[in-house]
N, C-alpha and C positions, 0 to 999 in steps of 0.2 A: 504494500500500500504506500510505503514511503517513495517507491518508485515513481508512479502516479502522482504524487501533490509535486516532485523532484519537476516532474515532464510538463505538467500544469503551470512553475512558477518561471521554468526557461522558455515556454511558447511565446510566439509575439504576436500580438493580436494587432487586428485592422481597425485605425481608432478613424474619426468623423474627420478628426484635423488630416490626416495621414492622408486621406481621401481628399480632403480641401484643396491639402497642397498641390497632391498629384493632377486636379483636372485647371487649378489657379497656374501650374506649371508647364500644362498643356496650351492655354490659352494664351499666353504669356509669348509662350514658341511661334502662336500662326501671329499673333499681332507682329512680332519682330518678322517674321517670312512675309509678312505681306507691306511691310514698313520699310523697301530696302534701297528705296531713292534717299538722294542726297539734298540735303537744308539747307540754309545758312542760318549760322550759330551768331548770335551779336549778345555780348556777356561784357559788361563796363567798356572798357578799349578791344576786349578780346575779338573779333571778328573770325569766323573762318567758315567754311561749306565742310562738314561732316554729315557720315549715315546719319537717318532718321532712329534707326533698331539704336545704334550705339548711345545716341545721344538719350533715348528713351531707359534705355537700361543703366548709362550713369546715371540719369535725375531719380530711379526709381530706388540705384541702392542709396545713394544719398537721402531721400524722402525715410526710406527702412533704417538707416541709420540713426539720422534726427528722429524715428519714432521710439527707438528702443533707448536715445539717449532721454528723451523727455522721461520714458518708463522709469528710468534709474532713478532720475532725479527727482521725482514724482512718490516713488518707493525711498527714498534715504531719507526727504523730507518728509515723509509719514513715519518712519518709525523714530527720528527723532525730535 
């Protein structure tokens, strides 16, 4: 029996997020495949023509970034 709860606490189950991710990761893919002409970028003096996908998947980890930095800071000033 102890093999059984053993087999039960090493399985990995399919959670809601795990599935979020996976179809938020698929979507993610055809927006950038269907995004693959080129812009122009104007950022303070910066100017330049880059991808569309690239320029979307930097603003996006940045945006993911500043969300998980606000969480921090959000959580450090609550528990103290």
């Amino acid at each position: 029996m102890a093999d059984r709860d053993e087999l039960d606490r090493n399985e990995r189950h399919v959670t809601g997020a795990l599935i979020g991710a996976v179809i938020l990761t698929a979507i993610v893919i055809i927006f950038v495949l269907q995004n693959t002409h080129r812009v122009p970028i104007h950022f303070l003096w910066f100017e330049r023509d880059a991808q569309l996908w690239l320029m979307l998947l930097i603003t996006s980890a940045v945006a993911i970034g500043a969300a998980e930095l606000f969480t921090v800071y959000l959580r450090h000033r609550r528990d103290h």
